[in-house]
C-alpha positions as MATLAB code, in Angstrom:
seq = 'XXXXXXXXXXXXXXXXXXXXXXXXXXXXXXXXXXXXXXXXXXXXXXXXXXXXXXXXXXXXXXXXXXXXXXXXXXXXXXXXXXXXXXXXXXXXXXXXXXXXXXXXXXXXXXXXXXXXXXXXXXXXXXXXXXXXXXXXXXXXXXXXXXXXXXXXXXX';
ca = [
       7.811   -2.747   77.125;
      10.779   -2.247   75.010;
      11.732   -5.572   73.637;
       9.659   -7.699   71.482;
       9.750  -10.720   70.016;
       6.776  -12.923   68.088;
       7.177  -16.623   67.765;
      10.422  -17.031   68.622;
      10.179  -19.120   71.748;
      13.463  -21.617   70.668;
      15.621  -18.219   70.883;
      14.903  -18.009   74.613;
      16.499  -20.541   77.107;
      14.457  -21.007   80.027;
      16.814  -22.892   82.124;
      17.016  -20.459   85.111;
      13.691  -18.893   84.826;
      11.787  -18.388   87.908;
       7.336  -18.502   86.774;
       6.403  -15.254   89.521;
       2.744  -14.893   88.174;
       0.909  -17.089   85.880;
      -2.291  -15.603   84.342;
      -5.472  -16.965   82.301;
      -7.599  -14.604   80.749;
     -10.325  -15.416   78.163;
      -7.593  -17.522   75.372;
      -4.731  -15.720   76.588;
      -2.030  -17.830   78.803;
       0.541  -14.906   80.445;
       3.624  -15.903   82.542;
       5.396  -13.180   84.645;
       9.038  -14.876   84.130;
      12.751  -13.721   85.791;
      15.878  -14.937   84.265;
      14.771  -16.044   81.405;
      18.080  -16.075   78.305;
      17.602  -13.870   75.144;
      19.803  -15.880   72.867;
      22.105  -14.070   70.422;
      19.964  -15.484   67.705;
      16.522  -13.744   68.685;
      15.702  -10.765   66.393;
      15.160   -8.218   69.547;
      18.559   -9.304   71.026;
      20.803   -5.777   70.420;
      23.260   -7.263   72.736;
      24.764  -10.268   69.556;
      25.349  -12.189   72.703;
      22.871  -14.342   75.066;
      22.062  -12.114   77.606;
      19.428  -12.346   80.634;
      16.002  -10.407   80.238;
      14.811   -8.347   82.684;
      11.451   -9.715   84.137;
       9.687  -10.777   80.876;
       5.919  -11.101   79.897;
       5.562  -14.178   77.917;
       1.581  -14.026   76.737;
       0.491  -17.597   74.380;
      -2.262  -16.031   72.125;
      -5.208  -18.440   71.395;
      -3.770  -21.064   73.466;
      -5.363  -24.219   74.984;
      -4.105  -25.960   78.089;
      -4.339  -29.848   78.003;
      -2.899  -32.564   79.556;
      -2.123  -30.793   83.299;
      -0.771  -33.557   85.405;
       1.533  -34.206   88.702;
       4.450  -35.676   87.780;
       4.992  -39.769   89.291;
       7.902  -40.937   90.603;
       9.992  -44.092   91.600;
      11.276  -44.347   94.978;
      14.690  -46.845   95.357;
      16.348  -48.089   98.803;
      19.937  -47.483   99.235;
      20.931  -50.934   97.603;
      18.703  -49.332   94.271;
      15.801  -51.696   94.947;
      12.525  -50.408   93.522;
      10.495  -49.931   96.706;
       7.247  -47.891   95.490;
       6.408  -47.293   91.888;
       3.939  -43.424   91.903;
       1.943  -42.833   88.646;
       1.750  -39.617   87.121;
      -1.508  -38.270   88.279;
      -3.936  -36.511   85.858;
      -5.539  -33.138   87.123;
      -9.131  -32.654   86.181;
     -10.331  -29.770   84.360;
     -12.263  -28.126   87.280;
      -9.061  -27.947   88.933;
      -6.846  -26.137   86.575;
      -6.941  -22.917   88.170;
      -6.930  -23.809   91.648;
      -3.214  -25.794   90.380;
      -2.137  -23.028   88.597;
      -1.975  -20.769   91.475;
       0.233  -23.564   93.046;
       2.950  -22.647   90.367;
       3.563  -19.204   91.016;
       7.262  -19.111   92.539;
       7.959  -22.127   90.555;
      11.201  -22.704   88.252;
      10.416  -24.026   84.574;
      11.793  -26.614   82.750;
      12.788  -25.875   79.182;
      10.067  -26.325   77.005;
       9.507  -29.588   74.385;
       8.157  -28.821   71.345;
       5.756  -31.654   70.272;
       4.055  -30.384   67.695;
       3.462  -27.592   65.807;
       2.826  -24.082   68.304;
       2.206  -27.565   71.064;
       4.666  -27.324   73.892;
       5.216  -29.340   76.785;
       5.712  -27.190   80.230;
       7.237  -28.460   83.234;
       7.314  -26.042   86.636;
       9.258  -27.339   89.666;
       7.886  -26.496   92.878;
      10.295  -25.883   95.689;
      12.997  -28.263   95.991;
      11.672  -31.611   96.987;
       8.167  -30.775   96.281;
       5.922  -31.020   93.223;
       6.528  -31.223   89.745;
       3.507  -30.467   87.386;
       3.169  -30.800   83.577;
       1.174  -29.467   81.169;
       0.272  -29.242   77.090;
       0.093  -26.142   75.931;
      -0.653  -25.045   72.170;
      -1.711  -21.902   70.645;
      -1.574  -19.366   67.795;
       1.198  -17.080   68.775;
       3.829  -16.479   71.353;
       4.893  -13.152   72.373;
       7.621  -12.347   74.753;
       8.077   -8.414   76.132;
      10.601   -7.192   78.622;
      11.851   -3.915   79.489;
      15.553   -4.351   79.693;
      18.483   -6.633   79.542;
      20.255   -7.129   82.411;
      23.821   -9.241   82.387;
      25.127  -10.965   79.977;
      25.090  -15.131   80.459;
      28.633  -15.616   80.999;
      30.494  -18.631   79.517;
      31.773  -21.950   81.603;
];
């Protein structure tokens, strides 16, 4: 890969990336990601403007998964009547994997920081589908792609 950069996962915006492989090897965590934002701010960003990555490898070093769930919802009637109230449902541990191959093809949500190297990660299934959440906290994040491709263009 060309690009690198260590621990610098608030320079990335994740708003349009697309999660095409997700990968869990011994304590290693590795998402295959497309369109994911180098911001102008990250130290591997030659471009001084936020530009789109080509596909990037985004590998958590020593990381931990906790806290996978499916995300509830609330269901309303046209007149905004609560109708049926679905909890967030917790996924157990023997069941990780078989979920995480669900993701693949999924869009991510931007990740929450809520504590220190502890992220919350949301991935959107298909439109109307699944949403699923997870903790994830670990030692390092690195992020490696081979090429920028366009620059984000303003609004």
């Amino acid at each position: 890969m060309n690009y690198k950069s260590v621990n610098e996962l608030n320079k990335f915006t994740f708003q349009d990336a697309q999660l095409m492989n997700l990968s869990i090897e011994n304590d290693t965590v590795t998402f295959e990601l497309e369109a994911v934002i180098v911001k102008a701010t990250n130290s591997a960003n030659e471009m001084m403007c936020d530009s789109y990555a080509g596909t990037m490898a985004l590998r958590f070093v020593r990381a931990e998964i906790s806290q996978l769930f499916l995300e509830g919802y609330r269901y309303y009637d046209a007149d905004n009547v609560l109708q049926k109230t679905v909890p967030d449902t917790p996924i157990p541990l023997e069941d990780y994997r078989e979920t995480f191959r669900k993701l693949k093809r999924g869009y991510l949500y931007e990740p929450e920081k809520t504590g220190e190297n502890t992220y919350m990660i949301g991935v959107d299934l298909e439109e109307g589908e699944d949403t699923y959440w997870f903790t994830l906290k670990f030692e390092r994040v690195i992020a490696e792609w081979d090429r920028y491709m366009n620059k984000v263009q303003s609004e």
